[in-house]
VOGU-3710 file (C-alpha; in Angstrom, 3 decimals, decimal comma):
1> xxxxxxxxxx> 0,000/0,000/0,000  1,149/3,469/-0,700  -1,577/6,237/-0,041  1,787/8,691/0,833  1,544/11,634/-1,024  4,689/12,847/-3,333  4,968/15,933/-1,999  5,012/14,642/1,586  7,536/11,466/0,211  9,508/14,493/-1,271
11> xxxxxxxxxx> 9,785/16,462/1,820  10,613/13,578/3,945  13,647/12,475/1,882  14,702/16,135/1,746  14,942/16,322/5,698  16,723/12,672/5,432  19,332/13,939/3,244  20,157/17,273/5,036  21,560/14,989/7,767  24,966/13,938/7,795
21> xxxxxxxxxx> 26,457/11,021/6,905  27,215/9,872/10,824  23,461/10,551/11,133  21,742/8,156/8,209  24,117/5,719/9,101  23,356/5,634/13,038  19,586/5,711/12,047  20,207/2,823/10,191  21,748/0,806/12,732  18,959/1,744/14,850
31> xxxxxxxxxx> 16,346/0,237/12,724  18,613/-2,738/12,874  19,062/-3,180/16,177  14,951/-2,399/16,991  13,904/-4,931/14,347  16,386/-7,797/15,919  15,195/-6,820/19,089  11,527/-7,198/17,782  12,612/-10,757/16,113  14,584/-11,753/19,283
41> xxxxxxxxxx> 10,917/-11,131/21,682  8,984/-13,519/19,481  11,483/-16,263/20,025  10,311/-19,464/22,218  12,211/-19,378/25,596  15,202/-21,373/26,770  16,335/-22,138/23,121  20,137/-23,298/23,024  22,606/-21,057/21,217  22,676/-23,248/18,331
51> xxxxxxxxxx> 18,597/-22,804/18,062  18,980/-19,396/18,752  21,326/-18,752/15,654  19,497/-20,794/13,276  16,018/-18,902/14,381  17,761/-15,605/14,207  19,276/-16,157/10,886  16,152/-18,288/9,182  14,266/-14,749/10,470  16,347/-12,097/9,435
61> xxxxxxxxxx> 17,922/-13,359/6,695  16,112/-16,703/5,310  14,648/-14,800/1,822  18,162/-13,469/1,204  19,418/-16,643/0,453  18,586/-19,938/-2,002  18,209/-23,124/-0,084  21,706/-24,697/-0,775  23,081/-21,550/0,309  21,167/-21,101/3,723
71> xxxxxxxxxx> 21,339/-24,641/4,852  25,313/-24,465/3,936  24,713/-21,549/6,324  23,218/-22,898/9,120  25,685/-25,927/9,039  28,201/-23,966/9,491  26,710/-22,095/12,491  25,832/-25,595/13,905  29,779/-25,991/14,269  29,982/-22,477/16,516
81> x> 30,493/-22,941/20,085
//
């Protein structure tokens, strides 16, 4: 859905862009840390690291990747710890 209007898109990436480069890029890590915390609350409790790695990187990351690619992935952070 995008009922934003251009003018209002327009000003909004104007006031974005007049901050520096220190500012986008804190911003951005941020978001990042807010939406891992957001992933990291809907977790099941008392998962072991290992569970905790796969379901953080299946979550974040699992449409970034084919399947060869993410279970070559998660093998590897099966071997971790």
């Amino acid at each position: 859905m995008n009922d934003t209007p251009e003018h209002i898109k327009k000003r909004f990436r104007e006031m974005i862009m007049n901050r520096s480069n220190e500012e986008r890029f804190m911003m951005g890590i941020s978001m990042y840390d807010m939406a891992r915390e957001i992933t990291i609350s809907s977790f099941p409790p008392k998962l072991s690291g290992k569970e905790f790695r796969e379901l953080l990187f299946l979550r974040m990351y699992g449409n970034d990747f084919d399947e060869i690619t993410k279970k070559n992935i998660i093998e590897h952070l099966k071997k971790l710890d």
